[in-house]
C-alpha positions as CSV (number, residue, x, y, z in Angstrom):
1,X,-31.2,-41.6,-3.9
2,X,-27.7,-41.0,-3.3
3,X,-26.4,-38.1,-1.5
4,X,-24.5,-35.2,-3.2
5,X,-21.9,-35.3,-0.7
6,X,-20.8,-39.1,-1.5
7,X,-20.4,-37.6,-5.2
8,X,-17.0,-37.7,-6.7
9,X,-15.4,-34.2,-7.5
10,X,-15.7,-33.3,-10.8
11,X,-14.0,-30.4,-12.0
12,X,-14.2,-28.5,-15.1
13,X,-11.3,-26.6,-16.7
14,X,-12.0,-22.9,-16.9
15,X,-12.7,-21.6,-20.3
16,X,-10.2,-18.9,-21.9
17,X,-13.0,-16.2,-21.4
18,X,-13.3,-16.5,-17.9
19,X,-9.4,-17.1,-17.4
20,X,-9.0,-14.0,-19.5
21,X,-12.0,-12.2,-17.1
22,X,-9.6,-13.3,-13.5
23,X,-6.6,-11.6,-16.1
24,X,-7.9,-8.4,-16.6
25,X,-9.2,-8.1,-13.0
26,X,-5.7,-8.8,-11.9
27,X,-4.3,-6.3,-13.8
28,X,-7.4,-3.9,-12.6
29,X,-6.5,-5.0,-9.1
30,X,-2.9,-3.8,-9.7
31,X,-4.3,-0.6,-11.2
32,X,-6.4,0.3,-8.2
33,X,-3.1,-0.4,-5.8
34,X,-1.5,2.1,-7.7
35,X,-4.2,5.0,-7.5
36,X,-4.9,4.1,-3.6
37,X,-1.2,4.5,-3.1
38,X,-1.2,7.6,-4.9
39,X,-4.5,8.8,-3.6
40,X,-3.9,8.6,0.5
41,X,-1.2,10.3,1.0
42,X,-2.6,13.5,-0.6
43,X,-5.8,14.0,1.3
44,X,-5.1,12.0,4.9
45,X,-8.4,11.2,5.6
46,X,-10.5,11.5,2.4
47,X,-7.9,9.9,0.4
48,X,-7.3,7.3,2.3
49,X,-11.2,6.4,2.6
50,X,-11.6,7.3,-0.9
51,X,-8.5,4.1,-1.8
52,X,-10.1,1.6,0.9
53,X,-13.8,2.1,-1.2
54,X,-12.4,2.1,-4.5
55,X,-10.9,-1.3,-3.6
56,X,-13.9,-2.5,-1.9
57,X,-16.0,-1.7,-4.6
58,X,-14.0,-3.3,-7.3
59,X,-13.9,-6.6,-5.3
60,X,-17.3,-6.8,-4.5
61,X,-18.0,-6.0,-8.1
62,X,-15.9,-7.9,-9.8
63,X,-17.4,-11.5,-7.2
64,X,-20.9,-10.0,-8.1
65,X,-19.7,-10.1,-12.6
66,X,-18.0,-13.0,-12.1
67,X,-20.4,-15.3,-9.9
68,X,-18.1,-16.3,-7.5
69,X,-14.8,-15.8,-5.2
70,X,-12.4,-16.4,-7.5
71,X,-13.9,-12.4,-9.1
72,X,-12.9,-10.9,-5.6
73,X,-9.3,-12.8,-5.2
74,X,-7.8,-12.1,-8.5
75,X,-8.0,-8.3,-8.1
76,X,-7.2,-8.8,-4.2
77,X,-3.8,-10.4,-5.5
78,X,-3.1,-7.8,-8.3
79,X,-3.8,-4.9,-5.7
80,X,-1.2,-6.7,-2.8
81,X,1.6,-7.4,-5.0
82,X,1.2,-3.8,-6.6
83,X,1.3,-2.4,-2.9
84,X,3.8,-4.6,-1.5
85,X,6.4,-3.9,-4.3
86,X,5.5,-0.6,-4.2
87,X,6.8,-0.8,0.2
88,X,9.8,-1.8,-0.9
89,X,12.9,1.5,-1.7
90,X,14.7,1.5,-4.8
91,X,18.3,1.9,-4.5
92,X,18.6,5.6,-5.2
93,X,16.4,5.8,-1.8
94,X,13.2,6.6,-3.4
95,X,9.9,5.4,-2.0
96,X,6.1,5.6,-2.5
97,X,5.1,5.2,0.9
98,X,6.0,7.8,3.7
99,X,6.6,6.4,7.6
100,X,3.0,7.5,8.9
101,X,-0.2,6.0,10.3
102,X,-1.9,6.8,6.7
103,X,0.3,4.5,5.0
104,X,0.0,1.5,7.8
105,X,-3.8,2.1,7.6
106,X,-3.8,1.9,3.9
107,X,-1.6,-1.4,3.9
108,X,-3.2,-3.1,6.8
109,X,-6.6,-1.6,6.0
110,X,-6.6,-3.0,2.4
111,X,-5.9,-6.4,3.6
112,X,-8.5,-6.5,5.4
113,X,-11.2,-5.0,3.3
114,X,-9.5,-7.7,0.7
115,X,-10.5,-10.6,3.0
116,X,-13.6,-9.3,4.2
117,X,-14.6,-9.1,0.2
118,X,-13.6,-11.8,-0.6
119,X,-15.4,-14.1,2.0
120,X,-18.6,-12.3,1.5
121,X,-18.7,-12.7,-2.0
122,X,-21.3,-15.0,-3.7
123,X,-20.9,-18.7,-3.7
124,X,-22.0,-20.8,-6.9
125,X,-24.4,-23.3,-6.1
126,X,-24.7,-26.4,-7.3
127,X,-27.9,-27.6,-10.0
128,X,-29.9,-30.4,-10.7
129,X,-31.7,-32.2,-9.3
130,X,-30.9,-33.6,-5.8
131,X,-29.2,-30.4,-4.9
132,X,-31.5,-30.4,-1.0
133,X,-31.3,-33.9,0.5
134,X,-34.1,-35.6,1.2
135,X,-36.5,-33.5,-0.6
């Protein structure tokens, strides 16, 4: 009986469906960024609870659809770019975000709800048989 750990690595290429799945939770990800960042200023501490769960809720959802981390990183990356570009002023002066605590909490607070989902989320598990050694 050989050991599942002495195993080569074999990896499968992800099928269109599922890359099309990460794609549209990317996009979704984005989406959400752009609400939150909408949504906090306008009610301080409502809003900005109401953008934290809205993003947890979306990454622990989208891990729980998809059966795995990769569900809870692809929005994570859609929702930082979308609020990282939207940090940055535009050359007439114009910004998003306002000099505040709210806006620091929603940056730093949506990072870290992003890693927290995303190493809770479900792991797939191997199958077969010879997935417990030495049973």
């Amino acid at each position: 009986m050989s050991s599942m750990l002495a195993q080569p690595l074999k990896l499968k290429r992800p099928s269109v469906l599922r890359a099309l799945a990460h794609l549209g939770l990317f996009v979704l990800g984005a989406v959400v960024g752009l609400a939150g960042a909408l949504v906090q200023p306008a009610w301080f501490p409502g809003g900005l609870l109401l953008a934290l769960a809205a993003e947890a809720g979306l990454l622990l959802g989208a891990a729980r659809a998809t059966g795995g981390r990769a569900g809870a990183v692809a929005p994570a990356g859609g929702w930082m770019i979308t609020v990282i570009l939207l940090t940055a002023s535009r050359p007439e002066g114009d910004f998003v975000f306002g000099t505040g605590a709210a806006s620091y909490l929603f940056l730093l607070g949506g990072m870290a709800v992003a890693v927290i989902c995303a190493t809770l989320a479900p792991v797939r598990q191997p199958g077969g048989d010879g997935v417990r050694l030495g049973k």
